[in-house]
Structure formats: structure tokens, C-alpha cells
BAFIGU-508415 format. One line per field, with one value per residue (C-alpha): residue in three letters; x negated, y negated, z negated. Coordinates in steps of 0.001 Angstrom, whole numbers. Layout:
% BAFIGU-508415
resn c(Ala:...)
c1 c(X:...)
c2 c(Y:...)
c3 c(Z:...)
END
This chain:
% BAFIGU-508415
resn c(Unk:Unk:Unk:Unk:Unk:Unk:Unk:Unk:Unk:Unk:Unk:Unk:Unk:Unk:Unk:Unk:Unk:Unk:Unk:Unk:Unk:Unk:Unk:Unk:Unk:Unk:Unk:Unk:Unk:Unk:Unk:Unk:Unk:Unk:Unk:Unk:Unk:Unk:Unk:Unk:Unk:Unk:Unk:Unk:Unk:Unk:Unk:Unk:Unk:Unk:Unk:Unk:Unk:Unk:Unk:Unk:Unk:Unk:Unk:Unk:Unk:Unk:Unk:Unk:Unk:Unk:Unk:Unk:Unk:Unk:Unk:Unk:Unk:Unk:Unk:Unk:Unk:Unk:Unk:Unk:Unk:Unk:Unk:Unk:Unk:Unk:Unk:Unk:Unk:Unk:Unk:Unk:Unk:Unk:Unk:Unk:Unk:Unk:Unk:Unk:Unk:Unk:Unk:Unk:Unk:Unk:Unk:Unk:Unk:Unk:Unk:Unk:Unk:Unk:Unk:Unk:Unk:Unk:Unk:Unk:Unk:Unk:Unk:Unk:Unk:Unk:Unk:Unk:Unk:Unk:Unk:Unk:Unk:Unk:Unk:Unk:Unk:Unk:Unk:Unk:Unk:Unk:Unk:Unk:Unk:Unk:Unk:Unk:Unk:Unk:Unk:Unk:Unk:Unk:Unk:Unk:Unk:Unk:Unk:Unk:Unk:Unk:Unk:Unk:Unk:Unk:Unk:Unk:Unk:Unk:Unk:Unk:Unk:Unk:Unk:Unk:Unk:Unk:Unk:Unk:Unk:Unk:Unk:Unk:Unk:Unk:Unk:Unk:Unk:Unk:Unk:Unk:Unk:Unk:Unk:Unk:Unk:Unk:Unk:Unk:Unk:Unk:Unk:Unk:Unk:Unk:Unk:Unk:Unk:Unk:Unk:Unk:Unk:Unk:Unk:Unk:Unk:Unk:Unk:Unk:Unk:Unk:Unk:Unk:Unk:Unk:Unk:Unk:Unk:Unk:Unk:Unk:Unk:Unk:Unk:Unk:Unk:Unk:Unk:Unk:Unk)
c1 c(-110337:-113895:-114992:-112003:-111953:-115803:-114913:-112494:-114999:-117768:-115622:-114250:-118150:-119173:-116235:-116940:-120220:-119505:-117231:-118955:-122000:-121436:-119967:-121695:-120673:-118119:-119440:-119455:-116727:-115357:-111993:-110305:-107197:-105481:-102993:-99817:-97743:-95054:-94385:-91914:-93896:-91202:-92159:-95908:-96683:-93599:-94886:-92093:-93296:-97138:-97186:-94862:-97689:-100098:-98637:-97480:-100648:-102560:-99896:-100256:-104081:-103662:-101127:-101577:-103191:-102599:-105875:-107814:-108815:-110120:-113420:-112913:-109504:-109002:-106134:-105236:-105802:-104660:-103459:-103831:-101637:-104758:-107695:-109781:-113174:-111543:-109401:-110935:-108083:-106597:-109897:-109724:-106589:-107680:-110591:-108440:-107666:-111219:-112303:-115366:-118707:-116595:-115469:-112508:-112199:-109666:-108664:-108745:-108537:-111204:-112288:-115408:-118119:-117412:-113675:-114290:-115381:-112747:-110062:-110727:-109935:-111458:-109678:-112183:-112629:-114410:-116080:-115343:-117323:-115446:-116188:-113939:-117431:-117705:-120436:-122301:-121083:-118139:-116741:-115182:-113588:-115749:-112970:-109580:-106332:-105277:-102360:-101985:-105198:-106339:-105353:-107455:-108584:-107044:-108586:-106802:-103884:-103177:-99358:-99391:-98230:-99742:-97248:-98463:-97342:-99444:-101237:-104839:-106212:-108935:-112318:-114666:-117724:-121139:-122424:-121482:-123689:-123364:-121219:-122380:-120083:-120867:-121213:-120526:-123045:-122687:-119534:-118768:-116059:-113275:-109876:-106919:-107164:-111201:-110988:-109459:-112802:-115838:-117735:-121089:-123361:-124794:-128366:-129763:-129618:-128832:-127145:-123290:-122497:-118836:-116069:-113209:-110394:-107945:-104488:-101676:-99295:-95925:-95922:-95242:-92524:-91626:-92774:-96096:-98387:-99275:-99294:-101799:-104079:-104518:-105621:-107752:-109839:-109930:-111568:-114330:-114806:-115823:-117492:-120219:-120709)
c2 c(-127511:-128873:-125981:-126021:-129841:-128783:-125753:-127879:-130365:-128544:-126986:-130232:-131234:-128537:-128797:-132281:-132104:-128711:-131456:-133559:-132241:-132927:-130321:-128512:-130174:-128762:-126657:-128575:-126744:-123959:-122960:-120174:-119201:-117755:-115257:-114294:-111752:-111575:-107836:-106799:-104549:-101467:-101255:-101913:-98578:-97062:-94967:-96280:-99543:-99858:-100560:-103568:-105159:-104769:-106403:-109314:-110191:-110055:-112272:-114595:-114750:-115653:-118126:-121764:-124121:-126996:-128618:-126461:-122913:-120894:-119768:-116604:-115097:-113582:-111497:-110139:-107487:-103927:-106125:-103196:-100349:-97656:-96731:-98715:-97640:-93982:-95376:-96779:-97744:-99958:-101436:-102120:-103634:-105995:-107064:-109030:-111268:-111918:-115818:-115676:-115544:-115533:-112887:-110887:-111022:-108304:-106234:-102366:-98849:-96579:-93419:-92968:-91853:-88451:-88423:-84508:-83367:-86234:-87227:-91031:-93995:-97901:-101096:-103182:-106232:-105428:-107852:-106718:-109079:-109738:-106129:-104496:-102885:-103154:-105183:-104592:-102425:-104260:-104768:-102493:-103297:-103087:-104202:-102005:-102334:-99269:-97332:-99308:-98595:-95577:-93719:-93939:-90552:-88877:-85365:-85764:-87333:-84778:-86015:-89716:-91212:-94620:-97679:-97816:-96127:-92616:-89337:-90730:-93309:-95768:-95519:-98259:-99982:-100154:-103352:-105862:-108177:-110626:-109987:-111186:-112652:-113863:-117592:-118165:-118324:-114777:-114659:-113552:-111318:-110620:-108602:-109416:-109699:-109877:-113150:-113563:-112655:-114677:-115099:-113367:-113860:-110575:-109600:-108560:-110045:-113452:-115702:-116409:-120192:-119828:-117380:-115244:-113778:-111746:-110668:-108980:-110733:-109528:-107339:-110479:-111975:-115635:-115400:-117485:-114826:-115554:-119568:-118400:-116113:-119432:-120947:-118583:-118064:-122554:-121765:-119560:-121642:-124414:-121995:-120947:-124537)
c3 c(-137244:-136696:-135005:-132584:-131668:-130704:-128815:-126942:-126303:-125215:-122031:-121192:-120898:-119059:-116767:-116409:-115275:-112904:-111371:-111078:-109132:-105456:-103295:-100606:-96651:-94628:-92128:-88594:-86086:-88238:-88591:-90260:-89616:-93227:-92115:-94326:-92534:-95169:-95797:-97978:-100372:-100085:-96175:-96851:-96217:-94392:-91439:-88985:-89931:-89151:-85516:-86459:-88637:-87101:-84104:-86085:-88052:-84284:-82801:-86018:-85253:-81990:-81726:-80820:-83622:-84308:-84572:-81963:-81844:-84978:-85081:-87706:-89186:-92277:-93247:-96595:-98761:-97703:-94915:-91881:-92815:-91338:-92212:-89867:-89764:-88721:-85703:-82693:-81074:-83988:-83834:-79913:-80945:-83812:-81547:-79378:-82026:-82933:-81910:-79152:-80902:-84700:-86817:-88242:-91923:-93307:-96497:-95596:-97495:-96419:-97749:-100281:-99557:-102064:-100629:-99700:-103347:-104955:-103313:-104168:-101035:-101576:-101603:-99164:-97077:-93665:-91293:-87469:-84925:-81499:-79625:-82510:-84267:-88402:-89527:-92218:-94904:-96307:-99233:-101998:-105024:-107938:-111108:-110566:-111887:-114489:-113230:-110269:-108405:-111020:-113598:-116674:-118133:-115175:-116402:-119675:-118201:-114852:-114686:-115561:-112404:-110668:-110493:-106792:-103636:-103058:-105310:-104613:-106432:-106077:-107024:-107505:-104911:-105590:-107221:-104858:-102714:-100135:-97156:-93994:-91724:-88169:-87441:-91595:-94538:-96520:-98908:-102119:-101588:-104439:-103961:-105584:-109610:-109690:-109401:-113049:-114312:-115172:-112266:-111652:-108594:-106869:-108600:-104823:-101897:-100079:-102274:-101055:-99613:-100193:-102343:-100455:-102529:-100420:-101984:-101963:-104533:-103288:-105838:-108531:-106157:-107015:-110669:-111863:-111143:-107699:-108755:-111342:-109518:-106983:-109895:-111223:-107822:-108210:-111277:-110103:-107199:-109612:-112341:-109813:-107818)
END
């Protein structure tokens, strides 16, 4: 009993004094725009129905706001139904919603680098700059969900389905670092359920000024999952100051 009341105690403490450090400042004249298109998941992927989202998450970026013009978007995970960094022309496209002199912030799939000798895609977040261009090198997802993003022991295991739409699974990113994004301090990107994890700086590189989790919780519907996983990413905000 001991032992627990000063288990208990000790991460009140340290939460305590995490909160009690003062916060970084708000960044003078930026504003993202968070865009939720609010696809059902049984037409995320539907041929017929990519054109449609893709026109509605660029007419959600650049619609009126309400307390002046964003500077840089961001749009969820998975959120364009192509693989971007192969199609110009969806790129041309996204670049109109891109604020002057800001950035485009989106979840993608995009083949690995070994896709030719293992048929493997990865679940990223890519940074396009107002021209339509990638910067930098992106994002991928280093922690994957079994059976939905992979199958574990696939070589043992040739006819265990995924729970997810599609025969290729995910495979996972190089240790992660910074990502740069125009006009912003670098980020420390997560996707989806990462952020449930204890957080953990990059070992190379710039040192991130602010955390980005992009999701794709339609899969939980209106059960606490999604009302969690906001919590969750709260949590690692305050974990790592």
C-alpha cells in the first residue's frame, strides 16, 4: 500500500512540476487551418470517390476564416486518396490551397523505397511548400498497428488477412527526425496511435519546437477512442515540454 500511495505521488509531482514550467510563446501571425473532411471510412478508398475528396479538403482549405487568412494547413492522415509524390497533377492541384509563403501539411501513402523487391507502401506526413514541390523527406510511420497496417510473421502466416482495406501492407520509416516545415519551427511528427506511446525526442538533428499528430479515427466511430487518443497526444505534449 506504501509503495502505491508513493507511486501515485511521485507522478502527481512530476506532472506538477512539467506543468508548471512556463510554456513556450505563441508564434506571432501564424495560423493553421485543421482540416476534417469527414469521410465515411467504407468510401475512403472507393475509386469513384477520390476526385470528390480531394476537391472537398482543397475547398475546406481555402474557404473564408474567420479570424483572417491561414498561414499553413494541415490535413489528416491518409487524408489524399493518391499517392502524391507519383502524381504531378494532384500536386498542381493541392498547391492551390497552399497559403503564400506557408506550407501544406498532409498524411500520404507512398511507396518504400524497396517497394520493387517487397511490395510494402508507407503511412507518411509530407510537407509541400506553395509551388506544389515536397520538401524535405517527410515523414513515415515508425510504430504500426498489427493486422491493420501489417501482418505479423507474414512468411509464416501467407493467408492471415489485414483488418484494413488492400493485399499490401505497411512497412515501417527510418528513425524519425525533425520535419521541416516552411515559415514553422521543425515538428515532431506522429501518425495516428504513436502518440499513445512514451514520448522520445529524435537522437539527430534539430530539435522540434512543437508536436503534430495526424489521424484517421473514423475507424472507432463515436466510441471513446478518438476522445482518448486527443488525450493521449495532450499527454505527450506535456511529457516532452
Amino acid at each position: 500500500l506504501l509503495a502505491a500511495v508513493l507511486g501515485a505521488a511521485s507522478l502527481w509531482g512530476f506532472g506538477a512540476l512539467r506543468l508548471g514550467q512556463p510554456l513556450p510563446p505563441d508564434l506571432p501571425d501564424v495560423r493553421l487551418r485543421l482540416v476534417q473532411p469527414d469521410v465515411a471510412q467504407s468510401l475512403k478508398w472507393a475509386p469513384e470517390e477520390r476526385a470528390r475528396i480531394l476537391a472537398d479538403l482543397l475547398a475546406l482549405s481555402r474557404a473564408p476564416g474567420r479570424v483572417g487568412a491561414p498561414t499553413h494547413v494541415i490535413w489528416p492522415e491518409t487524408a489524399v486518396p493518391y499517392l502524391v509524390a507519383e502524381e504531378a497533377s494532384v500536386r498542381a492541384a493541392m498547391a492551390t490551397a497552399v497559403p503564400s509563403g506557408g506550407a501544406l501539411v498532409t498524411g500520404a501513402v507512398r511507396r518504400a523505397p524497396d517497394f520493387q523487391a517487397r511490395a510494402a507502401m508507407r503511412n507518411s506526413v509530407l510537407v509541400l511548400d506553395e509551388t506544389g514541390a515536397i520538401t524535405g523527406d517527410g515523414y513515415d510511420k515508425v510504430r504500426l498497428v498489427p493486422f491493420g497496417e501489417y501482418v505479423p510473421l507474414r512468411e509464416w502466416l501467407p493467408r492471415v488477412p489485414k483488418l484494413t482495406d488492400g493485399a499490401v501492407g505497411f512497412s515501417p520509416g527510418p528513425p524519425p527526425v525533425a520535419l521541416p516545415v516552411p515559415g514553422l519551427p521543425p515538428a515532431l511528427a506522429l501518425i495516428c496511435y504513436e502518440a499513445i506511446f512514451p514520448g522520445r525526442l529524435p537522437a539527430a538533428g534539430p530539435a522540434p519546437g512543437w508536436l503534430l499528430t495526424v489521424t484517421n479515427d473514423a475507424w472507432f466511430g463515436t466510441s471513446a477512442g478518438p476522445h482518448q487518443h486527443a488525450l493521449a497526444a495532450r499527454l505527450r505534449s506535456v511529457e516532452l515540454g
